[in-house]
C-alpha positions as CSV (number, residue, x, y, z in Angstrom):
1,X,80.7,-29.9,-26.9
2,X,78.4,-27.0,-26.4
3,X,79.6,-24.2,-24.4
4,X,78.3,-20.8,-23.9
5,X,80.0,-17.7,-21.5
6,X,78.6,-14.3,-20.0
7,X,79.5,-11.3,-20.5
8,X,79.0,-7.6,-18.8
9,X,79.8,-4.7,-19.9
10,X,81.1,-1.6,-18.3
11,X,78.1,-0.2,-18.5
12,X,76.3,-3.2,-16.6
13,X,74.3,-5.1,-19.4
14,X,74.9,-8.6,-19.8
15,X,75.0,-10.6,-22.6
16,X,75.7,-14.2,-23.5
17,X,77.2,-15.7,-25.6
18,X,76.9,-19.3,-27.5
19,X,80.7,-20.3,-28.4
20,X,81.7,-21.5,-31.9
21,X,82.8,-25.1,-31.3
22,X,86.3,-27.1,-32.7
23,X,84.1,-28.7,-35.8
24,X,82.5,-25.4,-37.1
25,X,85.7,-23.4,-36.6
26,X,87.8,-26.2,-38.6
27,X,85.0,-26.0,-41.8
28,X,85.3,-22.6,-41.5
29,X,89.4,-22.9,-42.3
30,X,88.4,-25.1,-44.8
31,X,86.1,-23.0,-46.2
32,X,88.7,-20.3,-46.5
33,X,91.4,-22.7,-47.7
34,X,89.5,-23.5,-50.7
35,X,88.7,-19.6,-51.3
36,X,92.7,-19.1,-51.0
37,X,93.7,-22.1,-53.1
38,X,91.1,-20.4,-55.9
39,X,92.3,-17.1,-55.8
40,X,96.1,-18.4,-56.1
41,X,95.6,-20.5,-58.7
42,X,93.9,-17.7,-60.8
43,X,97.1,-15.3,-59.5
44,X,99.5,-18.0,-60.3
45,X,97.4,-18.4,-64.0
46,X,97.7,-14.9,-64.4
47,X,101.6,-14.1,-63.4
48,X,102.9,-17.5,-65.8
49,X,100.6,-15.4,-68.7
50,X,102.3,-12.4,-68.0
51,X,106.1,-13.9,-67.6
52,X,105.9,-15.6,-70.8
53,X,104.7,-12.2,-72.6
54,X,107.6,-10.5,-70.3
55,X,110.0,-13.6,-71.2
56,X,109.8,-13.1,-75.1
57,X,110.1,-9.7,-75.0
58,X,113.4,-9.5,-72.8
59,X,114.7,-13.0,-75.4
60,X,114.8,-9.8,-77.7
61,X,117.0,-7.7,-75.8
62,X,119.9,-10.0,-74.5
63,X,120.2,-12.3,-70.7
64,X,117.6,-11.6,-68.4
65,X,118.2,-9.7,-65.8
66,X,119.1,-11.5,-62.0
67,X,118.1,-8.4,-60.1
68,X,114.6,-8.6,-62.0
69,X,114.6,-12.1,-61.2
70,X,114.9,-11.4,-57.8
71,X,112.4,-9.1,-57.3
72,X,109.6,-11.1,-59.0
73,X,110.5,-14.3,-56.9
74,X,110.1,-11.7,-53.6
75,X,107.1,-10.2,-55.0
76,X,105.7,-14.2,-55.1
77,X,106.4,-14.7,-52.0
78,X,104.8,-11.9,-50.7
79,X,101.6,-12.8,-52.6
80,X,101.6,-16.4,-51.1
81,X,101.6,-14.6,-47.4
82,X,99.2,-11.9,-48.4
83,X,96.5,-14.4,-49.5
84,X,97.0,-17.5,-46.6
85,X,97.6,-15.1,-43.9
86,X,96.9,-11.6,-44.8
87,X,93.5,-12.8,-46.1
88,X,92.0,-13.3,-42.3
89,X,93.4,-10.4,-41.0
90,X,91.8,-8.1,-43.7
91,X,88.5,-9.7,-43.2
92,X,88.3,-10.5,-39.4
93,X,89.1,-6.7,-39.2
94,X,87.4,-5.0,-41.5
95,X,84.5,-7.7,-42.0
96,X,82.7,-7.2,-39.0
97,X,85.2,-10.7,-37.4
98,X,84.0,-12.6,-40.1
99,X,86.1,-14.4,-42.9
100,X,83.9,-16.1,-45.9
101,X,84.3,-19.2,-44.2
102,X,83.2,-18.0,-40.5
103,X,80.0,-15.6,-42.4
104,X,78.8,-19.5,-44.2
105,X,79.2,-21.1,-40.7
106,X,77.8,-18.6,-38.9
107,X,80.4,-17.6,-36.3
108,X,82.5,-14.4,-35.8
109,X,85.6,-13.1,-33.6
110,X,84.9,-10.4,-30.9
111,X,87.0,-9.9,-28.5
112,X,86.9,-10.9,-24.9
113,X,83.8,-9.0,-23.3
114,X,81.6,-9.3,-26.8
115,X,83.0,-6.2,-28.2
116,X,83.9,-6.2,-31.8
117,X,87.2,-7.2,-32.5
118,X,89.9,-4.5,-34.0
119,X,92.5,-4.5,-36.5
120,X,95.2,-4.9,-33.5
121,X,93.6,-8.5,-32.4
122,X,92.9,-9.4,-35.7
123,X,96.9,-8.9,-36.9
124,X,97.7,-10.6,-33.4
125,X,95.7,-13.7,-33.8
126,X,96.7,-13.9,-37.0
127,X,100.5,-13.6,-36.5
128,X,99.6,-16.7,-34.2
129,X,98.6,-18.7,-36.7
130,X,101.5,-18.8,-38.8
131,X,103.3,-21.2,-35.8
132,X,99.9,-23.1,-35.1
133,X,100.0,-24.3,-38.9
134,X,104.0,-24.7,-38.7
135,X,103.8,-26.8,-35.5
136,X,101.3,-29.5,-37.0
137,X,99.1,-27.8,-38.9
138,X,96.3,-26.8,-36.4
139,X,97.0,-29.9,-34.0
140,X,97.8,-27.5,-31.6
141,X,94.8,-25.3,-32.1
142,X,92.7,-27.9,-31.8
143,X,94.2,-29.6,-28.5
144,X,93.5,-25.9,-26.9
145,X,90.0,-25.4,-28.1
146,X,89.1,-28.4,-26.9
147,X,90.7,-27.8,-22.9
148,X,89.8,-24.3,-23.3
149,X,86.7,-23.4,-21.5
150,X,86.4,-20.7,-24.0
151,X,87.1,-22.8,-26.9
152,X,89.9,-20.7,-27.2
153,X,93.1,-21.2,-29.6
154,X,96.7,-20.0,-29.3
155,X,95.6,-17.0,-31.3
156,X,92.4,-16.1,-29.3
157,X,94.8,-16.0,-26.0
158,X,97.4,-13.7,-27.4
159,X,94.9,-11.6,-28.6
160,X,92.6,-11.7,-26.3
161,X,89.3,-13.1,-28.4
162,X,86.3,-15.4,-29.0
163,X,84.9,-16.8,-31.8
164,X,80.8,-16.6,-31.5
165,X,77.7,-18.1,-33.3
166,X,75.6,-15.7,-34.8
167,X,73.2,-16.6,-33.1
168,X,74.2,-16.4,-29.5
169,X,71.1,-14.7,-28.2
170,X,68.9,-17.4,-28.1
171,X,65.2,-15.9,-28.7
172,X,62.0,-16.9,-27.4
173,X,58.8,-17.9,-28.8
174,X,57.1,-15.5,-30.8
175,X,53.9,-14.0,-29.7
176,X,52.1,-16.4,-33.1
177,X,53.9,-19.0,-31.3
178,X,53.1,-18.5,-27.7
179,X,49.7,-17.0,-27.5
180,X,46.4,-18.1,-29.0
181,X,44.9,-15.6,-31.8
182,X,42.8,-14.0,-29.1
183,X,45.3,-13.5,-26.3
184,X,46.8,-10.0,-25.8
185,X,49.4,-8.7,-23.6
186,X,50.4,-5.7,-21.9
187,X,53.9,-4.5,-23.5
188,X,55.7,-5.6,-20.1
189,X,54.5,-8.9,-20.6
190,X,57.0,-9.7,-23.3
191,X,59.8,-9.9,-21.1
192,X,60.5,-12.5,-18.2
193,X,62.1,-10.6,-15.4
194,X,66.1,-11.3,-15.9
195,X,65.3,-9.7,-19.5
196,X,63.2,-7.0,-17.8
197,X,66.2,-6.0,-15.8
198,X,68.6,-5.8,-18.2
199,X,66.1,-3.6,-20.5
200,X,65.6,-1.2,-17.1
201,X,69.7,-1.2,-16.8
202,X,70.4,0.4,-20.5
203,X,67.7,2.6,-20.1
204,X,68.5,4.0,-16.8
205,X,72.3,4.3,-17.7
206,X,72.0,5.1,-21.3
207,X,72.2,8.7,-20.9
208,X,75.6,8.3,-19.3
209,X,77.0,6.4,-22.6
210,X,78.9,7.5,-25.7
211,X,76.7,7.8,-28.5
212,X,78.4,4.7,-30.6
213,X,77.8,2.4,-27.3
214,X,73.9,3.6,-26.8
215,X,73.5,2.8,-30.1
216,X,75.2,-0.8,-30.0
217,X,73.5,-1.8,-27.2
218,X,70.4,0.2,-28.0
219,X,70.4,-2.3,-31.3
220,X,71.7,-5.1,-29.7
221,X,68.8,-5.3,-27.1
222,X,65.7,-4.3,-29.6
223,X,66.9,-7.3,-31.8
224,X,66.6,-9.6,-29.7
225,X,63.2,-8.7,-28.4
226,X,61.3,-7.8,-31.9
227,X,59.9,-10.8,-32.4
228,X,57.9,-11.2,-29.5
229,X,56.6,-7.2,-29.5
230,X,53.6,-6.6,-31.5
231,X,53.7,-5.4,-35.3
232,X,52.9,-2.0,-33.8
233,X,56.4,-1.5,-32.7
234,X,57.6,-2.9,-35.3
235,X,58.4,0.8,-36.9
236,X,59.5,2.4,-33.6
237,X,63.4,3.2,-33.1
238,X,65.6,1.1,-31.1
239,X,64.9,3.2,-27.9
240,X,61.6,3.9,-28.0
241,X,61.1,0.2,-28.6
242,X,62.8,-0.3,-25.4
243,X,61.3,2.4,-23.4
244,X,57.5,0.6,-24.7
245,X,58.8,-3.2,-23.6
């Protein structure tokens, strides 16, 4: 089921959003579950190489050692939970939301509101998971994405997130599309007038915004509206592609 949700920011420009549904969120996993399976199986290749190097030297030197025992089995077990459940909190924070799986399907985590998601929600939603796949491997995650309105798992609750398509601004024609070869158009005349006012809002508030957020938005709104501006502005700045639209 398709589902979509708006969004405004504090600073009064609203976006919208197209939600990720239950099928391309579970190829995602599986996605990633094949990238983990990989990477353990070379790990695992790689530890039984080194043990049986370690093993004949320490047949040299007498009985193996139980506290050395010990510490490898621990230091397995850490590398099994590094790589199943460490693995999407590394990316989804410092990968922009996005886990190998999520970037092929084209969908991300932000956090509720559309902003990007930190490493906080990303550890959160994570920790989640570790029951969701306990208590019947996903069935549970998949019975709430389907009665959220949000499409929204365990995880995305405690942590307060969504998981996007890429493409959640859907973009109009383009002017080759639209407009015969010997049409033109005033700059204003790329915009229909919900679009107009949200342009008008970041520009008459953008001086009031930090200069990470003016940029985000500044970006946010030029790339959705480049297509349909004329190869003149093309080269112009975020903002001064604005201020011409």
């Amino acid at each position: 089921m398709d589902r979509d949700v708006a969004v405004r920011t504090p600073e009064s420009i609203a976006f919208r959003y197209d939600l990720a549904g239950l099928g391309s969120r579970a190829l995602a996993v599986a996605v990633d579950m094949v990238v983990q399976i990989v990477v353990l199986l070379l790990i695992v290749w790689g530890l039984v190489a080194l043990a049986g190097t370690a093993a004949g030297r320490a047949s040299a030197r007498g009985p193996e050692d139980s506290l050395t025992n010990s510490l490898a089995i621990a230091f397995v077990v850490f590398i099994i939970f590094a790589i199943f459940y460490g693995y999407f909190i590394v990316f989804e924070a410092f990968w922009n939301g996005q886990t190998p799986g999520k970037k092929l399907l084209g969908i991300r985590v932000v956090r509720d509101g559309g902003y990007p998601l930190d490493f906080g929600g990303a550890f959160l939603r994570n920790l989640v998971r570790i029951a969701e796949q306990i208590l019947g491997f996903y069935a549970i995650s998949a019975l709430s994405s389907l009665v959220s309105p949000e499409n929204k798992r365990l995880g995305d609750y405690a942590a307060g997130t969504i998981v996007v398509r890429e493409s959640r601004m859907a973009k109009p024609l383009t002017l080759a599309q639209a407009l015969a070869p010997e049409e033109r158009r005033p700059a204003g005349a790329y915009l229909d007038a919900g679009e107009r006012r949200i342009v008008d809002g970041f520009l008459e508030r953008r001086a009031r915004l930090d200069a990470l957020s003016r940029r985000r938005i500044a970006s946010t709104l030029a790339e959705r509206f480049r297509a349909r501006a004329p190869d003149l502005a093309q080269g112009l700045s975020d903002e001064e592609f604005l201020e011409r639209l």
